[in-house]
N, C-alpha and C positions, 0 to 999 in steps of 0.2 A: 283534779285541780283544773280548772277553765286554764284554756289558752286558745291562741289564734293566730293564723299569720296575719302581721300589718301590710308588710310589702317583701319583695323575694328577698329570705334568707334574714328578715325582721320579724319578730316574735312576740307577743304578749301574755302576759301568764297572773292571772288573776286571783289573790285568798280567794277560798269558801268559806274562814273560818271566823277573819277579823275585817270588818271594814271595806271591803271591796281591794284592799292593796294590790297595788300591778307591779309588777318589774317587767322588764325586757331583755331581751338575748335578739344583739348581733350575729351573724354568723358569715365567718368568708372561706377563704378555701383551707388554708391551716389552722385558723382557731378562733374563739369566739371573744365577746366582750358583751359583757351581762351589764344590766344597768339595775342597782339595786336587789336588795333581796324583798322573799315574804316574813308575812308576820310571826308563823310558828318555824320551829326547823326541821318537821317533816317535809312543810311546802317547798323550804329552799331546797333540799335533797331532793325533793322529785323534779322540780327542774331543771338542778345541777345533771342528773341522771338523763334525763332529756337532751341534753348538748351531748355528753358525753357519749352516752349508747345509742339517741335514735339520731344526734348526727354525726357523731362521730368526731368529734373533736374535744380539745383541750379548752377551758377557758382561761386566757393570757390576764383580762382585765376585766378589773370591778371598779364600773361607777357608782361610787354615791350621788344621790342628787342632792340630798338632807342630813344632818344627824339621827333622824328620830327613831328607836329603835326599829319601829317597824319594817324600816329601809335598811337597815345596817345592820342587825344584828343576827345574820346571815352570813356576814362578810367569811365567818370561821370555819365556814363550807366547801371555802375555794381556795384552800390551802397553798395552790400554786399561779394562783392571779396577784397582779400587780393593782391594788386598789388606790384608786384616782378621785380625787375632792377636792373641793375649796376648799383654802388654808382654815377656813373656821368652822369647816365640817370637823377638820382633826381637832381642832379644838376644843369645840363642845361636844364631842363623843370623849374625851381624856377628861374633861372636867366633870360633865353629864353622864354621860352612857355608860362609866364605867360604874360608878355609886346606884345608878338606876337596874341594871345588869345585877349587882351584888344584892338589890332589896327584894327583885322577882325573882331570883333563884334561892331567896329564904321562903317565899311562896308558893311559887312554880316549881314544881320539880322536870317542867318539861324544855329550863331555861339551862339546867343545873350543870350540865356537860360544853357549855359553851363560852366563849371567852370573845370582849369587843377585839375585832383585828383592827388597827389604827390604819390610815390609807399610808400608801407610802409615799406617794407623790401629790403635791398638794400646788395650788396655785391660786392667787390673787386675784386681780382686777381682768388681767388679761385670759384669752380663749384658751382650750387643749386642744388641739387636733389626732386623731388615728386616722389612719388607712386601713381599713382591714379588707381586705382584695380590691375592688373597684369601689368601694363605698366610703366616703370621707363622714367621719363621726369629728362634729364641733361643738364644744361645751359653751354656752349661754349662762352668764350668771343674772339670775332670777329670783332675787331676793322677793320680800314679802309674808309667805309663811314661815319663814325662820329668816336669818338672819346671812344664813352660808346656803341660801337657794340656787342650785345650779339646774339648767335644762340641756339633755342631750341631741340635737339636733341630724339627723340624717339628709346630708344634703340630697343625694341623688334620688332620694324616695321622699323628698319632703315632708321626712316623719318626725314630730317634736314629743321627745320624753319629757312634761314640765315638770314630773316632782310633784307632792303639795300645795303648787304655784295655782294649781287647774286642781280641785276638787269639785264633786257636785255640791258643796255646802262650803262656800272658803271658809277658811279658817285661820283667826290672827291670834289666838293667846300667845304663839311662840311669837310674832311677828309685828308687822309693821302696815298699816291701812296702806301709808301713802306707797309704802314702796310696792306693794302689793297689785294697786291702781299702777305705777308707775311700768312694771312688769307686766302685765296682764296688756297693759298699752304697746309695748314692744312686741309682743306676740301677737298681737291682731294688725301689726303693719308688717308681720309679715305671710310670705307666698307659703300654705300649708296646705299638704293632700289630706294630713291626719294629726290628729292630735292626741298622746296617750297621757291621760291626768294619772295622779299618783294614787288614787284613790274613785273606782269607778270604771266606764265603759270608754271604749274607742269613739272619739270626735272626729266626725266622719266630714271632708271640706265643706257640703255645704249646710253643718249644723254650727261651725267653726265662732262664725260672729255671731251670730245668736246666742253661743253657749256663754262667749264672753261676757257680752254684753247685759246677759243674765246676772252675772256676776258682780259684775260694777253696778250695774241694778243694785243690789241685793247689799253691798259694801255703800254704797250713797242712802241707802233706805237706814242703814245701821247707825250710820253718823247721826241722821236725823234722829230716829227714836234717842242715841246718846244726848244730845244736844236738849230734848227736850224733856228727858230727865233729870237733867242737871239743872232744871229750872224749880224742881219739885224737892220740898222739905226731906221727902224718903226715897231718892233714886232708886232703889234697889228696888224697891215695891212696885216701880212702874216697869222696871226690864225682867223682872221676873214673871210678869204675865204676857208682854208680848208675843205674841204668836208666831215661827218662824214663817207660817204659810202668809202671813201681812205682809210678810218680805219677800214672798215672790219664790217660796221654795216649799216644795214638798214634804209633809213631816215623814215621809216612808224612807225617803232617802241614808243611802248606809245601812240599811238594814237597822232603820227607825232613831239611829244615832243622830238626825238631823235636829231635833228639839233639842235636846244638851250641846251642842253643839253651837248652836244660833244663843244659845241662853251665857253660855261662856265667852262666847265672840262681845258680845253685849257688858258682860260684866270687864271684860279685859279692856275695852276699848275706852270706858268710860275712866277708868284705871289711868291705860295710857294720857287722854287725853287730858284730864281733872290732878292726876300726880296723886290722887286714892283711892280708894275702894269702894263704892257708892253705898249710902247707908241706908239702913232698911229700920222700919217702924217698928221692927222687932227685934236689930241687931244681928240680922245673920248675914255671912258672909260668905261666899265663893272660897273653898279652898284649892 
């Protein structure tokens, strides 16, 4: 499994298997704090193993930054950590994660042995702070790809975990454009050595605005193709052909997930914005 250091005693660890997913691992002088799990739960074990035997420590805390299984459903790896979320990550992991959990492990037999751990401290509007030896970890809420978006922020390395916030293809079906744009805004006013996205490679400072700005690119092009669907008798027929690479993004991206991905973004947007589902000259639908 890919990993790397960000900055001393910061860590990033990357799927091979699904999607590019990253988490991270803090590390101070008695024990760690993990930010998110991976996709499968060999990945999380081989990282959990990682803290434990090549540094030698205990991990105390698990961040979530999201609900979405891919990030959380890990959490049942670290049996002795104190897992940390917004109050709507518990939420929609109890409402969501656990029904979703219960329909892949009638599927997956490789989900089968594992159970959602709910966070146990949760928080609102306001910041979390740790200390973990000299290093201050502050939680950012970063709504937009979901709805309970939080970012972990390392002050003294100016490294920003943003979660799903920062993918190389944004992604709104779970989310919100404006809040998205609104987030993505707050993160480029601020002072950043690095940026770890939830989904993809290390944002190195001086690729930082550019990668944003890619982004909002790519979410302002979307609006438009939305807009000018919704001018046309069979919506649907017009977002099902638009090409992600007209928007300014790679179809290889993700391990070629980018075309569904930009094709779902389009369909949900039109959704949110319209209040239904854009209708196609042959009746088919997004499910």
């Amino acid at each position: 499994m890919p990993y790397e250091r960000v900055a001393d005693n910061v860590y990033f660890f990357q799927s091979d298997q699904y999607a590019q997913v990253t988490a991270g691992v803090i590390a101070g002088p008695e024990f760690a704090v993990v930010i998110d799990t991976l996709a499968f739960p060999e990945e999380t074990i081989e990282m959990r193993d990682f803290v434990e035997h090549e540094l030698g420590l205990p991990v105390r805390y698990m961040i979530n930054t999201h609900y979405h299984a891919d990030h959380t459903w890990g959490n049942a790896f670290f049996p002795g950590a104190l897992v940390l979320s917004h109050k709507l990550c518990h939420q929609l992991l109890k409402e969501r994660g656990i029904p979703s959990l219960q329909a892949a492990k009638a599927q997956n037999p490789t989900f089968r042995d594992i159970d959602i751990v709910l966070p146990h401290l949760t928080f609102d509007d306001g910041e979390l702070g740790i200390q973990v030896g000299k290093k201050t970890i502050r939680t950012i809420s970063l709504p937009g790809h979901s709805p309970d978006g939080i970012g972990v922020f390392i002050e003294e390395d100016r490294v920003l975990f943003t979660g799903d916030l920062i993918m190389p293809v944004p992604y709104i079906v779970d989310g919100n454009i404006d809040d998205m744009i609104a987030s993505l805004d707050k993160v480029e006013k601020m002072t950043l050595e690095n940026i770890v996205e939830g989904h993809g490679d290390i944002i190195l400072r001086g690729e930082i605005h550019r990668s944003i700005k890619n982004n909002l690119d790519y979410l302002e092009d979307i609006q438009k193709i939305v807009r000018k669907a919704s001018r046309r008798k069979f919506p649907l027929d017009l977002l099902e052909v638009e090409d992600v690479e007209d928007a300014g993004k790679s179809r290889v991206l993700l391990g070629g997930l980018a075309p569904e991905l930009h094709r779902r973004n389009l369909i949900a947007l039109y959704q949110q914005t319209f209040g239904e589902l854009p209708a196609g000259s042959e009746e088919y639908y997004d499910d």
